[in-house]
C-alpha positions in Angstrom: 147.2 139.5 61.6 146.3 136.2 59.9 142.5 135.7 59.7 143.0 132.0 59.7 142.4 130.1 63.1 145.2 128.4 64.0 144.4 124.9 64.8 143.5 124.0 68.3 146.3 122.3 70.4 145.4 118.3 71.3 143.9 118.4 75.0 146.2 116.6 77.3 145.3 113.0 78.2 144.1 113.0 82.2 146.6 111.7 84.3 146.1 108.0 84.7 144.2 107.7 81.5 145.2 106.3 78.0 143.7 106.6 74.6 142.2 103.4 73.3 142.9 102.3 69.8 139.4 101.4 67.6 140.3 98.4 67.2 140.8 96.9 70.3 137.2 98.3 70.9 136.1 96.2 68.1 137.8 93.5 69.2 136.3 93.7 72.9 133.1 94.2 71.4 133.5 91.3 69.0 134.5 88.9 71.8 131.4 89.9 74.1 129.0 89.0 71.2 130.7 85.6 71.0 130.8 85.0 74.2 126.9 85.7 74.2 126.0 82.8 71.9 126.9 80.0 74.2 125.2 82.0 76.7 122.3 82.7 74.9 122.1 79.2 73.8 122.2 78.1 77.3 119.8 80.2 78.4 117.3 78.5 75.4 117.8 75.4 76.1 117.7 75.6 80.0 113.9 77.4 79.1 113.0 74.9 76.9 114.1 72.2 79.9 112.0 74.2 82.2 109.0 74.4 79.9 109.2 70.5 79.4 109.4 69.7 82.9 106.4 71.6 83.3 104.6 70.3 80.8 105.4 66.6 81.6 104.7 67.2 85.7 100.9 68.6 84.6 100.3 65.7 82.2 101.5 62.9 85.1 98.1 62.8 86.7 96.6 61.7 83.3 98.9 59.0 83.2 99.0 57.5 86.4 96.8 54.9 86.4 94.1 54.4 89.4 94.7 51.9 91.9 92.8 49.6 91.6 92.2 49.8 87.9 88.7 49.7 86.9 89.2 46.7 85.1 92.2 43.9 84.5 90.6 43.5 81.2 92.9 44.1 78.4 91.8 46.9 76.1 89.6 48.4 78.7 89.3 51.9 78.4 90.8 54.0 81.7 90.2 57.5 80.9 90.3 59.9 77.9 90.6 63.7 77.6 90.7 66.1 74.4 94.1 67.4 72.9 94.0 70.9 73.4 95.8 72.7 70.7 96.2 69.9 68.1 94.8 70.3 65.0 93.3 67.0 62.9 92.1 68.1 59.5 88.4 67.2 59.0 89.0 65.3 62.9 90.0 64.9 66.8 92.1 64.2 68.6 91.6 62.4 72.5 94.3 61.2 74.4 93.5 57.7 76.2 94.8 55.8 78.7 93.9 52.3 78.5 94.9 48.6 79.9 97.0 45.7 78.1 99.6 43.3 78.9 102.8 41.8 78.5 104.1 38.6 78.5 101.7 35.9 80.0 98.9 38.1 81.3 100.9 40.4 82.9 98.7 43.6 83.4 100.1 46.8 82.0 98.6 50.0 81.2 99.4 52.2 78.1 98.9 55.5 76.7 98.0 56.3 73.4 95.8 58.8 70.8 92.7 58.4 68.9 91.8 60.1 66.2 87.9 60.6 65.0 86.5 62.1 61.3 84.3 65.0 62.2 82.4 63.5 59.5 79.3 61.2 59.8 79.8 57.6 60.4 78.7 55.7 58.1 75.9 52.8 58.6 78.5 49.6 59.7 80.5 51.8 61.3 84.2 53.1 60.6 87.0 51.3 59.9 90.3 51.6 62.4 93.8 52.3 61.2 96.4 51.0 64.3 99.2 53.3 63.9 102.0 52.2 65.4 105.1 54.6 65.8 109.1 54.3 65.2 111.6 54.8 67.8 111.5 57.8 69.9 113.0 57.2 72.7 112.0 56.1 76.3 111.7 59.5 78.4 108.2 60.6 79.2 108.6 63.7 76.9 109.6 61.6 74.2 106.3 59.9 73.9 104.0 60.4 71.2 100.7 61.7 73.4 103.4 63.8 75.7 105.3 65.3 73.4 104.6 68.7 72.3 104.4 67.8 69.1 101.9 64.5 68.7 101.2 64.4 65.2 104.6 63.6 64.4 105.4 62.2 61.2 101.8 61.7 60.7 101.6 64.1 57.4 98.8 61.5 56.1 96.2 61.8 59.3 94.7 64.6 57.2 93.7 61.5 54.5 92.8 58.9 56.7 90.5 61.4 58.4 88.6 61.7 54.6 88.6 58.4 54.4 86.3 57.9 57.5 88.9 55.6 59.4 89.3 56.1 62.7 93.0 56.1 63.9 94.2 54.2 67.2 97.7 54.9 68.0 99.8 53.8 71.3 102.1 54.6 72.8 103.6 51.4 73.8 103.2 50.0 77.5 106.2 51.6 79.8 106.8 54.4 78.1 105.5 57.4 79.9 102.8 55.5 82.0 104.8 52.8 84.5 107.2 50.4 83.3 108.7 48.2 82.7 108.8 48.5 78.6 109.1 46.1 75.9 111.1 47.6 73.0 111.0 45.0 69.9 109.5 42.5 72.0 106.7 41.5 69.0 104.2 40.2 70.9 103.7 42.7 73.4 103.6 45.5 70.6 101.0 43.8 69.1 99.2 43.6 72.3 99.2 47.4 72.9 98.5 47.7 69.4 95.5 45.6 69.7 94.6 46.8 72.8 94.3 50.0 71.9 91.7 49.4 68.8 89.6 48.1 71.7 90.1 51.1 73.6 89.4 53.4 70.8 85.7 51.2 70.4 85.0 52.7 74.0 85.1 56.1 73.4 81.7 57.7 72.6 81.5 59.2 69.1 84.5 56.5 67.3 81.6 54.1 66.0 83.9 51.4 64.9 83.7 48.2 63.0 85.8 45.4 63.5 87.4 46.2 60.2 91.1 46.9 60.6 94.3 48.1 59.3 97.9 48.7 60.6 100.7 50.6 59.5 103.8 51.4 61.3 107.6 52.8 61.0 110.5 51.5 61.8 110.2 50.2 65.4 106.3 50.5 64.4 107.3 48.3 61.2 108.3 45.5 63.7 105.2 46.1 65.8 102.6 46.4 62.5 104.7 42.6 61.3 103.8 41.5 64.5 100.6 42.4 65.0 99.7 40.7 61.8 100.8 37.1 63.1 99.0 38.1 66.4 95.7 39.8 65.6 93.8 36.3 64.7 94.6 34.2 67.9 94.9 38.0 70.7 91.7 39.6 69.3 89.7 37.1 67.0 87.0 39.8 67.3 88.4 41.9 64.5 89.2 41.0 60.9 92.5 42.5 59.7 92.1 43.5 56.3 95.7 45.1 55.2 99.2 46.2 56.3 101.7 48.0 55.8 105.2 48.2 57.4 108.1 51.5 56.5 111.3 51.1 56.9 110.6 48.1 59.2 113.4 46.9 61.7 111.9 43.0 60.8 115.5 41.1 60.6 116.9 41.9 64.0 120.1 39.6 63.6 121.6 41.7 60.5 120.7 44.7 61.4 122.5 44.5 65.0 125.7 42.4 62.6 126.0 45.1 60.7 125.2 48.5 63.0 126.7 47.2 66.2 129.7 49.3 66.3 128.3 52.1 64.4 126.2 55.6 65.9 123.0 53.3 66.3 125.2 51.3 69.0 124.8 54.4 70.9 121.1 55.9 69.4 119.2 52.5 69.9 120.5 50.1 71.1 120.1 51.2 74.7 116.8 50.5 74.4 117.2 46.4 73.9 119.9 46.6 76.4 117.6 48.0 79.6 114.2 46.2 78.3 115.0 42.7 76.9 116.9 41.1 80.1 113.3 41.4 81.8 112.1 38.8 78.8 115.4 36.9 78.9 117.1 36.8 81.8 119.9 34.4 80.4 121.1 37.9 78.1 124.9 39.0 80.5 124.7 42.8 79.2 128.4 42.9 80.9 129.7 40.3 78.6 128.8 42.9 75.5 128.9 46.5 77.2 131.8 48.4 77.8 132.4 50.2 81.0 131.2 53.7 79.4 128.4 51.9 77.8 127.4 50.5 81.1 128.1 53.4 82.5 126.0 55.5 80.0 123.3 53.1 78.6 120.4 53.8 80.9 120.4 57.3 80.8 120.7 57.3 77.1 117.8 55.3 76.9 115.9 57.7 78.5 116.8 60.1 75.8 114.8 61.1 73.6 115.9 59.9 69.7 118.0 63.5 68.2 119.0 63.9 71.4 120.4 59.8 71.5 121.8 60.3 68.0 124.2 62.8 68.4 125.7 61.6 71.2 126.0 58.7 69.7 127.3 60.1 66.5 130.3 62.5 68.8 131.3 59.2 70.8 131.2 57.1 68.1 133.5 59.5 65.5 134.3 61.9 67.1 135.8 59.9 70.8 135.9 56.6 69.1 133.8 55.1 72.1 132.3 51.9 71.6 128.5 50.7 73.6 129.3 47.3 72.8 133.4 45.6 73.4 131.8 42.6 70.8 129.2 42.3 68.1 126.3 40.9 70.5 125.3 38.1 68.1 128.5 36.3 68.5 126.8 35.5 72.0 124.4 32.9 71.7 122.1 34.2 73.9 121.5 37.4 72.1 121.7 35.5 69.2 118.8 33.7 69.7 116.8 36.3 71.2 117.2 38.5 68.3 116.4 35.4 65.9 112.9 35.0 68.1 112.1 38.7 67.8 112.7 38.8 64.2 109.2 39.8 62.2 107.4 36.6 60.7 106.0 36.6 57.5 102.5 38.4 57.1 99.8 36.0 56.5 97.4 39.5 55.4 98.2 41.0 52.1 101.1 43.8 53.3 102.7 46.6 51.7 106.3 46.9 53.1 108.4 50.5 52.0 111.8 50.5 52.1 114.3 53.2 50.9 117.2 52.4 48.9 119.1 55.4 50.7 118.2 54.3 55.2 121.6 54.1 57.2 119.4 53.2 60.0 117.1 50.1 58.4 119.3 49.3 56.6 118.2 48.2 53.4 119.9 44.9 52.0 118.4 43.7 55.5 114.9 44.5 54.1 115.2 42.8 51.4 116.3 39.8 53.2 112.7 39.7 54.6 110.9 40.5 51.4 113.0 37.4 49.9 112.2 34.8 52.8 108.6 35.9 53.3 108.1 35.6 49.2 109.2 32.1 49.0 106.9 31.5 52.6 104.1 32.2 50.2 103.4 35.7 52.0 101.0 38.0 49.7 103.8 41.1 49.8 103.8 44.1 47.6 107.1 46.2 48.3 107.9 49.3 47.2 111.1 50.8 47.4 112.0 54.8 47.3 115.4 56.7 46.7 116.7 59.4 48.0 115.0 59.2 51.3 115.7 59.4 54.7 115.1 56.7 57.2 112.9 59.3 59.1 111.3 60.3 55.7 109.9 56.8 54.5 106.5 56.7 56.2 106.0 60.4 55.8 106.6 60.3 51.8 105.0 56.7 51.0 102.5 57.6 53.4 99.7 59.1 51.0 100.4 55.6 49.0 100.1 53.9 52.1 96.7 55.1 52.8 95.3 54.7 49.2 96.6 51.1 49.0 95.1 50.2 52.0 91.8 52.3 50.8 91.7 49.7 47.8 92.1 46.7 50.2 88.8 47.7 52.1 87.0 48.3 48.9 88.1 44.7 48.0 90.6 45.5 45.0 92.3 42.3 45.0 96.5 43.1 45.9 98.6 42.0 43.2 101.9 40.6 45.0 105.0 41.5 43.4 107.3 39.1 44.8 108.9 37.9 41.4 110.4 41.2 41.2 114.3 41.1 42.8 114.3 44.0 45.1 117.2 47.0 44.0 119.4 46.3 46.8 121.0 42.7 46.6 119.6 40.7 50.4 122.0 40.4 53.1 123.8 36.9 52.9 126.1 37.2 55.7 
């Protein structure tokens, strides 16, 4: 008799029952962990919804403005309240509400931020910066104040703060207090601009002068061009010192020539589409929209600017859809309402930034405006940046922003540099 165990027989498979191969257990279980991304991004996203909703519904009440308002007086201070949660270096930060106005005295009421050094003031008082912010976007929760995150692209608050200036930025009338809004209309952005200097004078603890500068991105570049030709006759009460305008969207006819049928048909353009037939009510938007861009164009206003961008970057490439059926200046009537909105010279000594390397501003339009408003006489000083995003510009030239505009309150005389060509050849078209 063997000592060696002879080997077990295989137990019978229960009736009914079959053996399952490893690797169709790793393929079940592979397939379940896929099918758990969409769900989990779902699932995120439909939270971060929820969390937004909330957040907007509890900050409504601020915004609402009382009826009647205390005052029809524009730049009257409505109400303030501190920003939990958001952190100034060497400051504060208050969220106002405050009144202005559109077109010919029409009352409007605004939202905005002001930002205070925690240091001392000092004996005349502190100078304001008027920030005045890019596209974002027309939903409540796209606006600056609402937003969960309100310093932004504002890397350079932390300087401004040491330098004693007290920031004033809005949020533009219509957008996330009631409408209606008035995207790239110039003088009403310089009214809220404006408007919200005088606001920030009312708030206990600013101690302002009438010293002021602006600076602004993008859409902001527009408003901070605009607010330059408007500051002497809409507030004579403060002296303007400097400017300074990023990647500004100042030549309105080229831009829309040349982006029309590309993604910032679909990112932006919304925005001019729903606001400007309120200012011109000659502008047909069904002679230039589509039937999916009517279709689509208010709610995509409404979006906030990522969230605009790609779906204007998967119609545009990937569905080949179209906002507009025609480039919009071929119409007189847009024609010449882009033409009036474009940004006049500065009569102030300005600092415009532009990078060589912005698909949205673009730059040969830039330096269109740089050209024109040198030979007006304008005292300019460009400065021009490579390898930068459109979104980047004010963030990187920002810290050279604020020291230029340091020098210009010290009364370091600007030396314009006008007789230098800009890189990029103007548009000519």
């Amino acid at each position: 008799m063997s000592d060696t165990l002879a080997p077990e027989p295989a137990p019978t498979p229960a009736p009914g029952r079959r053996k399952v191969h490893p690797g169709r257990i790793l393929a079940v279980l592979v397939a379940l962990a896929l099918l758990a991304v969409p769900v989990a991004v779902f699932l995120k996203v439909e939270a971060g919804e929820r969390a937004t909703a909330q957040r907007q519904a509890a900050l409504d009440p601020f915004y609402t403005p009382p009826s009647p308002l205390p005052s029809e007086q524009p730049g009257t201070l409505i109400r303030s309240e501190v920003m939990d949660g958001v952190k100034v270096p060497g400051g504060t930060a208050r969220r106002i509400l405050y009144v202005t106005e559109q077109g010919e005295g029409d009352v409007r009421v605004s939202g905005g931020m002001v930002f205070t050094p925690t240091s001392p003031a000092p004996p005349g008082g502190r100078p304001v910066l008027a920030w005045a912010h890019g596209t974002l976007g027309q939903g409540d929760a796209c606006v600056p104040s609402r937003s969960a995150n309100p310093l932004g692209d504002l890397d350079w608050i932390g300087q401004a703060m040491s330098y004693g200036w007290v920031v004033a930025a809005t949020d533009y009338a219509g957008l996330g207090t009631p409408g209606p809004a008035a995207y790239l209309i110039g003088t009403d952005e310089a009214k809220d601009v404006l408007n919200s200097v005088r606001a920030a004078a009312q708030l206990e603890g600013t101690q302002t002068s009438k010293r002021l500068l602006v600076f602004g991105h993008s859409q902001g570049g527009h408003s901070a061009l605009w607010t330059v030709d408007q500051t002497a006759s809409y507030a004579p009460e403060l002296e303007l010192v400097a400017a300074s305008a990023a990647a500004p969207a100042a030549e309105l006819d080229p831009l829309v020539k040349l982006q029309w049928d590309q993604v910032l048909g679909w990112a932006i353009a919304p925005d001019v589409v729903v606001d400007w037939p309120a200012v011109y009510p000659d502008l047909d938007t069904d002679a230039v929209l589509t039937g999916v861009g009517r279709k689509n164009v208010a709610r995509i206003a409404e979006l906030c600017i990522k969230d605009a961008a790609i779906e204007g970057l998967v119609r545009n490439k990937l569905f080949k859809q179209q906002m507009f059926t025609k480039d919009p200046t071929t119409v007189p009537a847009w024609a010449q309402a882009l033409d009036a909105q474009s940004a006049p010279a500065p009569k102030v000594p300005t600092l415009v930034l532009q990078s060589e390397s912005d698909n949205v501003i673009l730059p040969q339009t830039t330096s269109r405006f740089l050209v024109d408003s040198c030979a007006a006489g304008a005292p300019l000083s460009q400065m021009w940046i490579d390898g930068v995003t459109h979104m980047q510009t004010a963030v990187v030239g920002g810290p050279t922003v604020m020291m230029w505009l340091r020098q210009r309150l010290e009364g370091v005389p600007t030396v314009p540099n006008c007789a230098i060509p800009p890189p990029v050849a103007p548009y000519a078209g």
